[in-house]
C-alpha positions as CSV (number, residue, x, y, z in Angstrom):
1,X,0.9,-3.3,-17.5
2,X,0.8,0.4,-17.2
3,X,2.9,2.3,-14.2
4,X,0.3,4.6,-14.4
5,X,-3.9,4.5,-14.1
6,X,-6.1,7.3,-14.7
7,X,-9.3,7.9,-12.4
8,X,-12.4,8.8,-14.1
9,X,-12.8,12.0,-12.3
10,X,-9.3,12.6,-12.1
11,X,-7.0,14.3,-15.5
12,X,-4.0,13.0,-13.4
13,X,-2.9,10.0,-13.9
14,X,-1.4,8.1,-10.3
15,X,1.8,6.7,-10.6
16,X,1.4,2.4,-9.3
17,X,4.0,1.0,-7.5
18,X,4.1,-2.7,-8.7
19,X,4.6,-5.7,-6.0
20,X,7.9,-6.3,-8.0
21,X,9.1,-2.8,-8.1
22,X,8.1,-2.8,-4.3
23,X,10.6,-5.9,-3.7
24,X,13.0,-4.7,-5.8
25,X,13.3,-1.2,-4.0
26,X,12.9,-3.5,-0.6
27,X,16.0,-6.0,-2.3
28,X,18.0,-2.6,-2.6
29,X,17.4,-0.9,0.5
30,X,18.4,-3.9,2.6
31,X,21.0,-5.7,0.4
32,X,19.3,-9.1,1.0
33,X,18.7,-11.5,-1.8
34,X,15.3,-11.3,-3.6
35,X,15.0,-14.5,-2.4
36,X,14.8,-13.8,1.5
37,X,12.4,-10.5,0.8
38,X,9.7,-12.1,-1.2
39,X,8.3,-14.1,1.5
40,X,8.5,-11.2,3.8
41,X,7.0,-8.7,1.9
42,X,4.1,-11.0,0.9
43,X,3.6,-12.2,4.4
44,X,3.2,-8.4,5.1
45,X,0.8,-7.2,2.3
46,X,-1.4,-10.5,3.2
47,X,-1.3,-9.4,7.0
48,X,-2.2,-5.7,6.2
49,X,-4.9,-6.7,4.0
50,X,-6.4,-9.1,6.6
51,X,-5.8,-6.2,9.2
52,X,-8.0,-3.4,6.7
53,X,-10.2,-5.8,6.0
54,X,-11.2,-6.6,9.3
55,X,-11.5,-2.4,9.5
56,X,-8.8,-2.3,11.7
57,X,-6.9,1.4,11.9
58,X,-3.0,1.0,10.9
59,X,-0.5,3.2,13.2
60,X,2.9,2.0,11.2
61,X,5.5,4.7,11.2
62,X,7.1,5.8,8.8
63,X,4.1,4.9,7.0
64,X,1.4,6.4,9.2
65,X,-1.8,6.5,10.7
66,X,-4.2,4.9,8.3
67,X,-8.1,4.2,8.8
68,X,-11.1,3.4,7.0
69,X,-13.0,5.6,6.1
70,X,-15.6,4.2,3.8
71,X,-16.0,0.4,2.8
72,X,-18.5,-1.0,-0.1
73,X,-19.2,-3.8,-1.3
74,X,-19.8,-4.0,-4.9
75,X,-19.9,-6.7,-7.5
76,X,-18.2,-9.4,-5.4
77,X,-15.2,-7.0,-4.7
78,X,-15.1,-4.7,-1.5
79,X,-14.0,-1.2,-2.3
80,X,-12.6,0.7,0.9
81,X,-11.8,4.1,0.7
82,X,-8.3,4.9,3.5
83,X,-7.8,8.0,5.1
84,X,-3.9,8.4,5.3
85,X,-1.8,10.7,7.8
86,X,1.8,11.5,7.9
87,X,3.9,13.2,9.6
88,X,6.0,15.8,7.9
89,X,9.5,14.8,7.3
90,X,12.0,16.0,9.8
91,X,14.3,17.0,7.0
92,X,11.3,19.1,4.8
């Protein structure tokens, strides 16, 4: 699988952060075993998507503020559309 996805409308391609990169840099950061992060960080992906899609607004620093701010349902599948803010990094 490509690390990378293009948009229609967009000539940049986004760069994808994978669920296993995203434990891997988790495994790393907190020098547990793989083992002892998976079920965390797939207890947390499962609670945020319950949390968006029940149009709940996130407030999770360092992360941010995220809301909804458009949500369709298309095809079976429910496209929503998050409005992100961050704060600025203290060090920037």
């Amino acid at each position: 699988m490509s690390k990378t996805q293009k948009c229609a409308d967009d000539p940049h391609p986004a760069k994808v952060l994978q669920k296993r990169q995203l434990l891997a840099r988790v495994v790393q950061r907190t020098g547990l075993r793989s083992a002892e992060v998976k079920p965390v960080v797939e207890a947390t992906l499962a609670e945020l998507g319950d949390a968006i899609a029940g149009g709940m607004t996130l407030a999770l620093p360092p992360l941010g503020r995220a809301r909804i701010s458009q949500s369709i349902d298309r095809s079976g599948a429910e496209i929503v559309t998050l409005r992100l803010r961050r704060k600025p990094d203290a060090e920037a």
